[in-house]
C-alpha positions as CSV (number, residue, x, y, z in Angstrom):
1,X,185.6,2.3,-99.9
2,X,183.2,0.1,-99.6
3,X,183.3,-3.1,-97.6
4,X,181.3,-5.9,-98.7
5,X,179.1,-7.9,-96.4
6,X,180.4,-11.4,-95.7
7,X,177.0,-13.7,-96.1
8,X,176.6,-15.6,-93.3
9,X,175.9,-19.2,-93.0
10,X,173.0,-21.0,-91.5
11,X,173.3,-23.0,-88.4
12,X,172.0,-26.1,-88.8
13,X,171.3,-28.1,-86.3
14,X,171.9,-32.1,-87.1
15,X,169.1,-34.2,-87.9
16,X,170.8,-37.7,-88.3
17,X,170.1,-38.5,-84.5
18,X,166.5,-37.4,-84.2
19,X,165.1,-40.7,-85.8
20,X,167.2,-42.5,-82.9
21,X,165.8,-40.0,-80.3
22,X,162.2,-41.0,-81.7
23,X,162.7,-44.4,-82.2
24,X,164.3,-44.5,-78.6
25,X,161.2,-42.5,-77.2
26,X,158.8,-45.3,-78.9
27,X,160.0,-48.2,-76.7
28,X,160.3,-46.1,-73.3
29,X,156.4,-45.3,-74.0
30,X,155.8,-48.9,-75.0
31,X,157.7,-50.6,-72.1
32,X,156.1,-48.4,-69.6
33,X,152.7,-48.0,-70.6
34,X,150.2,-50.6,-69.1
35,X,147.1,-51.6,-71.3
36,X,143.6,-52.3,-69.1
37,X,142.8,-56.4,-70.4
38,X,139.5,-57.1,-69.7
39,X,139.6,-59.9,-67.8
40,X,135.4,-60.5,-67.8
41,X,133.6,-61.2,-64.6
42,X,135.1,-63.8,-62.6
43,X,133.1,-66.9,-61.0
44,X,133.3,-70.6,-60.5
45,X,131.8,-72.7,-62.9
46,X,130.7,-75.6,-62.3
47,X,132.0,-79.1,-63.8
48,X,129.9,-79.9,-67.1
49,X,127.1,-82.3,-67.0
50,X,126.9,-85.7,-68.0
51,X,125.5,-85.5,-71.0
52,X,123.9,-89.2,-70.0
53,X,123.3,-87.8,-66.8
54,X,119.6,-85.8,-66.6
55,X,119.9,-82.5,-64.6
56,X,118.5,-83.0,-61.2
57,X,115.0,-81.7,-60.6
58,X,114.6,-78.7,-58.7
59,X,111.7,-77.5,-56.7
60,X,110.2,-74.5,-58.4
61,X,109.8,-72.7,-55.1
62,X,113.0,-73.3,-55.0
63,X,113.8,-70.9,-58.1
64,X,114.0,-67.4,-58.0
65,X,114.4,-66.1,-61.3
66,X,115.8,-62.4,-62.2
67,X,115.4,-61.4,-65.6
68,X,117.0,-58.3,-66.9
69,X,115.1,-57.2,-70.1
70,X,116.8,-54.8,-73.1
71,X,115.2,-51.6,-71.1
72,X,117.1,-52.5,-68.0
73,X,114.4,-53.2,-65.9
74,X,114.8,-55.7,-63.4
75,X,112.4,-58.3,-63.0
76,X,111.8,-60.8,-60.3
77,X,109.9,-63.6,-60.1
78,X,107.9,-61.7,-63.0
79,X,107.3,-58.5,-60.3
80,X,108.9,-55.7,-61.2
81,X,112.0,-54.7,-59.1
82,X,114.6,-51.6,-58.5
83,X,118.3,-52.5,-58.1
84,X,118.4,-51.4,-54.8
85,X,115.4,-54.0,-53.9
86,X,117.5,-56.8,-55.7
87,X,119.5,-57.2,-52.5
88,X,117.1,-57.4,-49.7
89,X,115.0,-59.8,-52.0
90,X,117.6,-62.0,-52.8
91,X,118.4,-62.1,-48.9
92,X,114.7,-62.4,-48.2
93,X,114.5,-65.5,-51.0
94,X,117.7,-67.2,-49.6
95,X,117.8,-66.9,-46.0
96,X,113.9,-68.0,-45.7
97,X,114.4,-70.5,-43.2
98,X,116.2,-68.9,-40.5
99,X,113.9,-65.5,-40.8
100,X,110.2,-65.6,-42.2
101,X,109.2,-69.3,-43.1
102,X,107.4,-67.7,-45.8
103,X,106.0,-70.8,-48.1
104,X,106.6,-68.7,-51.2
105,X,110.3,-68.3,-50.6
106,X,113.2,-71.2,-50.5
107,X,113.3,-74.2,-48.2
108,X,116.3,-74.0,-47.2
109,X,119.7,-71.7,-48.0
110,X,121.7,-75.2,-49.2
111,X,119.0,-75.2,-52.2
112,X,117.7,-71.7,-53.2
113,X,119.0,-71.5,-56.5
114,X,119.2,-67.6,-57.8
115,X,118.5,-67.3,-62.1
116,X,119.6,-64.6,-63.6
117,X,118.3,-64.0,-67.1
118,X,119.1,-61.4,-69.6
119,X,118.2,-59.8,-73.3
120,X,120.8,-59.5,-75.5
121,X,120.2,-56.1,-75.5
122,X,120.4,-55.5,-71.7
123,X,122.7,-52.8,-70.7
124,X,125.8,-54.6,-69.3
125,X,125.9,-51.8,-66.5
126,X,122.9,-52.6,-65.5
127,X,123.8,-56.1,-65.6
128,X,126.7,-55.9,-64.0
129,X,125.2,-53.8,-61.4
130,X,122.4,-56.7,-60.6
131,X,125.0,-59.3,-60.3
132,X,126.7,-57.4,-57.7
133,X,123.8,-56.9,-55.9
134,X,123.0,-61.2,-55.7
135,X,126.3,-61.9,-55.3
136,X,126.0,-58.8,-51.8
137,X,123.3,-60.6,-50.4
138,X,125.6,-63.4,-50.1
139,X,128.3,-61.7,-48.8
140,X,125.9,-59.8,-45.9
141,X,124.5,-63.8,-45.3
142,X,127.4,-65.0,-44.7
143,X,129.1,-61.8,-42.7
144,X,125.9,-62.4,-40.7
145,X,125.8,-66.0,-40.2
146,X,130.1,-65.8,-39.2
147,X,129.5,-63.2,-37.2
148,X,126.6,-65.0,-35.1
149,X,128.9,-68.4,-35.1
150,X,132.5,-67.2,-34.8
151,X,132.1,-63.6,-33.3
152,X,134.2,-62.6,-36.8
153,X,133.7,-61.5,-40.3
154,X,133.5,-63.7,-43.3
155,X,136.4,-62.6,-44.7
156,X,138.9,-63.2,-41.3
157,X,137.0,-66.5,-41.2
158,X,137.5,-67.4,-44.8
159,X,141.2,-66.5,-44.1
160,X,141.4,-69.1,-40.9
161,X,140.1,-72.1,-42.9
162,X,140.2,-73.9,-45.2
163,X,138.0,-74.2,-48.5
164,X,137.4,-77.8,-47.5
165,X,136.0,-77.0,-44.6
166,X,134.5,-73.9,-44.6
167,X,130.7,-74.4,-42.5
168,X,129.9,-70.7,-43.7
169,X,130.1,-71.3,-47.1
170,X,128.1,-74.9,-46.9
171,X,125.8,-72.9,-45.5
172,X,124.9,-70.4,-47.9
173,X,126.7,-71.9,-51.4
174,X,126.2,-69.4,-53.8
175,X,124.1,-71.2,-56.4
176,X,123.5,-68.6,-59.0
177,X,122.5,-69.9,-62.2
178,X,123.3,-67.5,-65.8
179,X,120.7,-68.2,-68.2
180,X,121.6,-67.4,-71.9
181,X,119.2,-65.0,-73.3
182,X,116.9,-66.4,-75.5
183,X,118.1,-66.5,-79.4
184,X,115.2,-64.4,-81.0
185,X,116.0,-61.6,-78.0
């Protein structure tokens, strides 16, 4: 006799939860997930002009303009420059007064005025990388200038006073002035 072979049923395994379990899956990963916002470079601008008012005039010794062209070369005061220059010069340009008394650089700190120029095609990195280099020298300046007043660092200074009446930063304001690039650049 012969015995006949029971078929056997598949075990299946329910699907009707697994769109929950995904779904479920999609908001953990959402609600944990951080997205990077660029948040741009931050400074203080100042207040806009009077447009009745005309700008006031500014001594072209004064000036020292940084222009950035598409190639990312750094140039300043129309002498070419590395990035690693751009510091020392900027210190050099600024803190005339109290070091050199060089007629070629600024009069005083309270009006060096630092333009920086750019093409539109100037790598950003290397624009980004210049910036932080002007806005160094004014950090060192004014790390120097607290530590030689206060016996301190800017920053613990900063942190004891107010902005009001903060000498440091009177000083050596940080008047940095970004040019647009010129529209056929």
């Amino acid at each position: 006799m012969q015995l006949k072979k029971r078929s056997r049923e598949v075990a299946e395994v329910p699907q009707a939860g697994m769109a929950d379990i995904a779904f479920l899956l999609l908001i953990f990963f959402l609600v944990v997930t951080t997205i990077d916002v660029d948040t741009g470079i931050g400074m203080q601008l100042p207040p806009p002009p009077d447009p009745d008012q005309e700008p006031p005039p500014i001594r072209e010794r004064n000036l020292m303009n940084i222009l950035v062209n598409a190639r990312g070369q750094i140039l300043i005061n129309e002498e070419r420059a590395s990035l690693p220059e751009v510091r020392q010069l900027v210190i050099d340009f600024v803190d005339n007064a109290n070091r050199a008394q060089d007629p070629n650089l600024s009069e005083d700190p309270r009006q060096a005025i630092v333009s920086i120029k750019t093409d539109r095609q100037t790598p950003y990195e290397t624009y980004i990388d210049m910036l932080d280099e002007v806005i160094g020298a004014y950090r060192q300046l004014r790390d120097e200038a607290s530590m030689r007043e206060f016996g301190i660092t800017y920053r613990q200074y900063q942190a004891r006073v107010s902005r009001e009446d903060n000498i440091i930063r009177e000083m050596y304001p940080q008047n940095i002035s970004l040019a647009e690039p010129d529209p056929g650049t």
